[in-house]
C-alpha positions as CSV (number, residue, x, y, z in Angstrom):
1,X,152.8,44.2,312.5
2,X,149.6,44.7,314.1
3,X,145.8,44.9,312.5
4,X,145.3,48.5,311.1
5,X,141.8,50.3,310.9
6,X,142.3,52.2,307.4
7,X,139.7,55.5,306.7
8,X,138.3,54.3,303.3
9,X,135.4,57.0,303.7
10,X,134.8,58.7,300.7
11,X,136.0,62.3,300.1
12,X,134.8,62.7,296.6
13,X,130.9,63.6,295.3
14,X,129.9,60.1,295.3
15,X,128.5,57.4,297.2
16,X,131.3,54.9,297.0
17,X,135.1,54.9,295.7
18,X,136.1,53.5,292.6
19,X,139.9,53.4,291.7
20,X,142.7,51.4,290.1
21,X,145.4,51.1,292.2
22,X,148.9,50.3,290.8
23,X,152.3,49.8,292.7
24,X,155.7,48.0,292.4
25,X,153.7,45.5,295.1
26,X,150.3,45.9,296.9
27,X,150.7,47.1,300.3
28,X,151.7,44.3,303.0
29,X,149.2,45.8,306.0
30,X,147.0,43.2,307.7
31,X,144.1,45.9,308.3
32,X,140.0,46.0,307.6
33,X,137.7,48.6,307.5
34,X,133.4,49.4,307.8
35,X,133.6,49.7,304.2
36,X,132.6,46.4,302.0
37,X,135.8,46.3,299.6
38,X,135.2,45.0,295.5
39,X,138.6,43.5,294.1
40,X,139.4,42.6,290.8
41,X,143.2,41.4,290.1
42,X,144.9,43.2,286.7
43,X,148.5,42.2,287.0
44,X,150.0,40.4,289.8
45,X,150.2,37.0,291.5
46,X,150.3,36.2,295.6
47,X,148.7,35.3,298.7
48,X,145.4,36.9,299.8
49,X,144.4,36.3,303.6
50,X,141.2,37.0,304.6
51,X,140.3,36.4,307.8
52,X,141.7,33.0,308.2
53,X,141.7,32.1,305.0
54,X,145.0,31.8,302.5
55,X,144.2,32.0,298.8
56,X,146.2,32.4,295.7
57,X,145.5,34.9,293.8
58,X,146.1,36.0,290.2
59,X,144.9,38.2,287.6
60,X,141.1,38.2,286.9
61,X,140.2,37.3,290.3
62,X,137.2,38.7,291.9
63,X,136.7,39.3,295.5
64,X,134.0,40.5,297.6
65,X,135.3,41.6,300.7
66,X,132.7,42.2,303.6
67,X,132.9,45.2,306.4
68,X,135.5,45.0,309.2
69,X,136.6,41.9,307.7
70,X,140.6,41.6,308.3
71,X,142.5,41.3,305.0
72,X,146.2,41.5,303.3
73,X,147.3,41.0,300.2
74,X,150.8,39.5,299.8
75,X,152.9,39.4,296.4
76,X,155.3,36.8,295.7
77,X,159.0,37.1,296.6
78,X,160.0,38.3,293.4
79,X,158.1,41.3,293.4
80,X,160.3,42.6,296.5
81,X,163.1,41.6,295.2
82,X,165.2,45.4,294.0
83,X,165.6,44.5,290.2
84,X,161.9,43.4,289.5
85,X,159.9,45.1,286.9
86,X,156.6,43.3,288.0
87,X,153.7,45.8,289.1
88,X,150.6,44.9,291.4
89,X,147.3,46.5,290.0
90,X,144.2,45.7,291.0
91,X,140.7,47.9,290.7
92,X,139.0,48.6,293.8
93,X,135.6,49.9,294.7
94,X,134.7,50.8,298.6
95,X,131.0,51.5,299.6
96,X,129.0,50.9,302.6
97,X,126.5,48.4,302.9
98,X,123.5,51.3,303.0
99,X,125.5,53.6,300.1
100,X,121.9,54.1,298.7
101,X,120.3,54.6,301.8
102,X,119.2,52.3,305.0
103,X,116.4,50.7,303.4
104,X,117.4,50.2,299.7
105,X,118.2,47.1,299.5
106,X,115.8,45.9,302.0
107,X,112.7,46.2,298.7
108,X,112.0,42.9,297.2
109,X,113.9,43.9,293.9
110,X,117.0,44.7,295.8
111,X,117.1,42.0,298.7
112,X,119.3,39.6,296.5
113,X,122.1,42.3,297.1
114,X,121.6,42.2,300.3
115,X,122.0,38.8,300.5
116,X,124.7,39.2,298.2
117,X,126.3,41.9,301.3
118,X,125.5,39.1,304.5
119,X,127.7,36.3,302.7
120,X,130.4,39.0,301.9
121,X,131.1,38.6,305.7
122,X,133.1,35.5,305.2
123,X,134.7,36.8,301.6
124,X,133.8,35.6,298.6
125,X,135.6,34.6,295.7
126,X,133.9,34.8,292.6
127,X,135.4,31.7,290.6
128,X,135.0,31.6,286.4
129,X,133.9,35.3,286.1
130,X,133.5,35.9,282.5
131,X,135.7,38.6,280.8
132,X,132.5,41.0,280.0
133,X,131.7,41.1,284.0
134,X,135.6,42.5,284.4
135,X,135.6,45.2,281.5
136,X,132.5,46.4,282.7
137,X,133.6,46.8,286.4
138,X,137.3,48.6,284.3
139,X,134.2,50.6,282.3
140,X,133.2,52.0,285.8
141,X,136.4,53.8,286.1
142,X,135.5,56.3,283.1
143,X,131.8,56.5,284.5
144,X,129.8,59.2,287.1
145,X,127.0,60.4,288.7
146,X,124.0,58.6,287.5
147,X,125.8,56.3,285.1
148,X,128.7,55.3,287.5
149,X,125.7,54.1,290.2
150,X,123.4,52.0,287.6
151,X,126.7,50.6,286.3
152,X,127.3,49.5,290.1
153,X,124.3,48.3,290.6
154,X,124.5,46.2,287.4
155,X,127.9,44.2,288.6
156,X,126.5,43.8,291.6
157,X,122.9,42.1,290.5
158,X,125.7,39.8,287.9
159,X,127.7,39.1,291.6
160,X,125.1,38.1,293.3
161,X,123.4,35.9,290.4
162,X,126.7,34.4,290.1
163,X,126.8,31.0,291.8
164,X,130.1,29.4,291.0
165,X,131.9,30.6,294.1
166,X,133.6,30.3,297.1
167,X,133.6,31.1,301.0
168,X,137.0,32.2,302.1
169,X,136.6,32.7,306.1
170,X,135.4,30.5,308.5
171,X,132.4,30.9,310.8
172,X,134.5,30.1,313.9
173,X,136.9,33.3,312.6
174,X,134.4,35.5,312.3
175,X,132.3,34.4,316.0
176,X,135.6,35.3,317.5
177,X,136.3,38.7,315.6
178,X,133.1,40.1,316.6
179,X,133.2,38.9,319.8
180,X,136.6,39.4,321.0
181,X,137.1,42.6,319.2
182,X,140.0,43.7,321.3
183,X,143.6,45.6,320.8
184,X,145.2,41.5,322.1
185,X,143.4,39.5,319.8
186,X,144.0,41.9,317.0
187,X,147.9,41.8,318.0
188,X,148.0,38.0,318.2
189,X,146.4,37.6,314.9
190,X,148.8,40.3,313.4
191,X,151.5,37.9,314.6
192,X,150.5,34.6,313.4
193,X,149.7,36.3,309.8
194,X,153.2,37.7,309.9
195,X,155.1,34.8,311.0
196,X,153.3,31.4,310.4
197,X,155.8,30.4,308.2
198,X,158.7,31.1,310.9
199,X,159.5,29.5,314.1
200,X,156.2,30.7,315.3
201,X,155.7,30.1,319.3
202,X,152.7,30.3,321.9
203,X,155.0,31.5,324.2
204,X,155.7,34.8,322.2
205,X,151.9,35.2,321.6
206,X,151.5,35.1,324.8
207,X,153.9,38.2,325.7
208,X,152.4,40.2,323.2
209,X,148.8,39.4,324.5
210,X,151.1,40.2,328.1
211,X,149.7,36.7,329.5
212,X,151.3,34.2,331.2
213,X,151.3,31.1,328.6
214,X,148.9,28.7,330.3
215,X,146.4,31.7,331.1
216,X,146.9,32.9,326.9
217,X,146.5,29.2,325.9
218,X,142.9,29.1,327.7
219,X,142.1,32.4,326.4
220,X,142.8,31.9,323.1
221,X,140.6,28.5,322.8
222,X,137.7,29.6,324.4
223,X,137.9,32.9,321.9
224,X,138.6,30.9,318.7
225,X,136.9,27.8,319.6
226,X,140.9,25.9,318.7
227,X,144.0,25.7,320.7
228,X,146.7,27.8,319.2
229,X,148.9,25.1,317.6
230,X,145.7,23.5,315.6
231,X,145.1,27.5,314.6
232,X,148.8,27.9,313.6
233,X,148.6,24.7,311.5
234,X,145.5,25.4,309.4
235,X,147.0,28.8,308.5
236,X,150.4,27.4,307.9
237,X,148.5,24.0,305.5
238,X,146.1,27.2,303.7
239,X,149.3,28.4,302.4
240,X,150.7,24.8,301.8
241,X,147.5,24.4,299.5
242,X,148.6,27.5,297.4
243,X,152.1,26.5,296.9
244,X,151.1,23.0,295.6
245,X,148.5,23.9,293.0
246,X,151.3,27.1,292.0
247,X,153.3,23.4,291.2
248,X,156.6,25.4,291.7
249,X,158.6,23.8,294.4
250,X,158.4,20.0,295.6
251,X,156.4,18.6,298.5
252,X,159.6,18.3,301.2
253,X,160.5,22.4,300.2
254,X,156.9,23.5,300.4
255,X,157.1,22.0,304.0
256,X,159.6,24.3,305.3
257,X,158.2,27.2,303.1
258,X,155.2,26.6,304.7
259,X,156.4,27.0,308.8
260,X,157.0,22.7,309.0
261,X,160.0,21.2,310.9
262,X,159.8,17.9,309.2
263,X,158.0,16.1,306.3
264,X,156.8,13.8,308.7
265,X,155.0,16.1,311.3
266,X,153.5,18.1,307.5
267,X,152.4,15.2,306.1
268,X,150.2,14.1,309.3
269,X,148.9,18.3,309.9
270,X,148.1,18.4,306.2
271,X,145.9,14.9,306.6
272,X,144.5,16.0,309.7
273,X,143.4,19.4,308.2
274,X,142.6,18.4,304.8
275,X,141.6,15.1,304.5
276,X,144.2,13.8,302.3
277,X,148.0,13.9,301.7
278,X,150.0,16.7,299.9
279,X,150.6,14.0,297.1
280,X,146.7,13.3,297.5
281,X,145.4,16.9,297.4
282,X,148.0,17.8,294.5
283,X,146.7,15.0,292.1
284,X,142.9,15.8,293.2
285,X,143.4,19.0,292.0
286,X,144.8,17.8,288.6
287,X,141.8,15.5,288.2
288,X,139.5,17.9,289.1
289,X,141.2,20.3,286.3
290,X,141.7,17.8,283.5
């Protein structure tokens, strides 16, 4: 699997693309686009990456999705699986940051937006959207012309107002996108996405970057500003995180789900990482929800 650029440029007689897309699962392509993407989540549950974040999703999440930022969005097992009935549908609007020209959002009564745009880079998650914000953005769907753009415009001055929310990628993943954007980094990154959770090595990254491992080891810390193994781990503990607070398996399986040897090596990454233990995170979380 490698990082796909996907044409989301508009076709239709409008300035941006508003549609409801509806599948058996959503589409398992690690890929990004110049286009900022708007998500909301109608049916479905799974793993979101973006950049190097891993985030559960579910139904009513929101998700603003800045331009060229690398995303995929992974449903659970079960939806693979021959006999399911599940569906994955999700509405999703496309639009470039200057959709109403280059210096729209740039007037005083605009620049929040804008604002709203620059933090977009790292993802955002909107957390606690209430339910009138989501059946306006479904009311979009039935809109156009005039009343489809103020309707936009509308969600977007409620996004950016909104403040309970939350960063998804890190600074340090998006330094080394822009800077390294290259056909290796984007095949590296393709393969630790695809395969964190397996018996993931430097070695093979560094025959699909066609390095010699010591030379790909160097490479890769100077461009991500972490050796490979820390990188590996923080992807592999991101996940860990959503398979705790989805409370379905117990700490030793969500190791080896997760890409971990040995409870012993997954207990000291996910400290190391997070700050606390598995057992410590989980009943945070609890606390924090009670």
């Amino acid at each position: 699997m490698k990082l796909h650029l996907l044409d989301r440029s508009n076709l239709t007689n409008s300035s941006f693309t508003t549609k409801i897309n509806e599948y058996p699962y959503f589409l398992k392509i690690w890929h990004y686009h110049p286009e900022l993407e708007l998500v909301v989540v109608l049916k479905s549950e799974g793993t979101c990456f973006i950049g190097d974040s891993v985030e559960k999703f579910g139904i009513g999440d929101v998700v603003l999705m800045g331009k060229n930022l690398p995303h995929m969005w992974l449903n659970d097992d079960g939806y693979f699986e021959q006999t399911s009935k599940q569906t994955a549908k999700a509405i999703a609007i496309h639009f470039k940051e200057n959709y109403l020209g280059p210096k729209f959002f740039e007037t005083p009564e605009m620049v929040h937006i804008l604002e709203l745009f620059k933090r977009a880079s790292f993802g955002i998650k909107f957390l606690n959207v209430n339910k009138k914000l989501i059946n306006d953005i479904e009311h979009m769907l039935e809109l156009k012309g005039f009343e489809k753009t103020m309707a936009f415009l509308n969600i977007l001055h409620a996004l950016a107002k909104h403040t309970d929310t939350k960063k998804l990628s890190s600074q340090g993943f998006i330094n080394s996108f822009k800077a390294s954007k290259s056909d290796t980094q984007d095949n590296v990154q393709a393969y630790i996405f695809k395969n964190f959770n397996l018996d993931i090595t430097l070695n093979k990254a560094a025959e699909i970057a066609h390095m010699n491992p010591s030379a790909f080891s160097r490479y890769f810390k100077r461009v991500n500003k972490k050796t490979f193994s820390r990188y590996v781990a923080e992807i592999r503990i991101g996940y860990a995180c959503k398979l705790l607070l989805e409370n379905r398996f117990n700490i030793s399986k969500i190791c080896y789900e997760s890409g971990f040897n040995n409870i012993s090596n997954f207990n000291r990454q996910f400290k190391i990482v997070m700050n606390y233990t598995p057992s410590e995170y989980l009943e945070k979380h609890k606390r924090k929800h009670n």
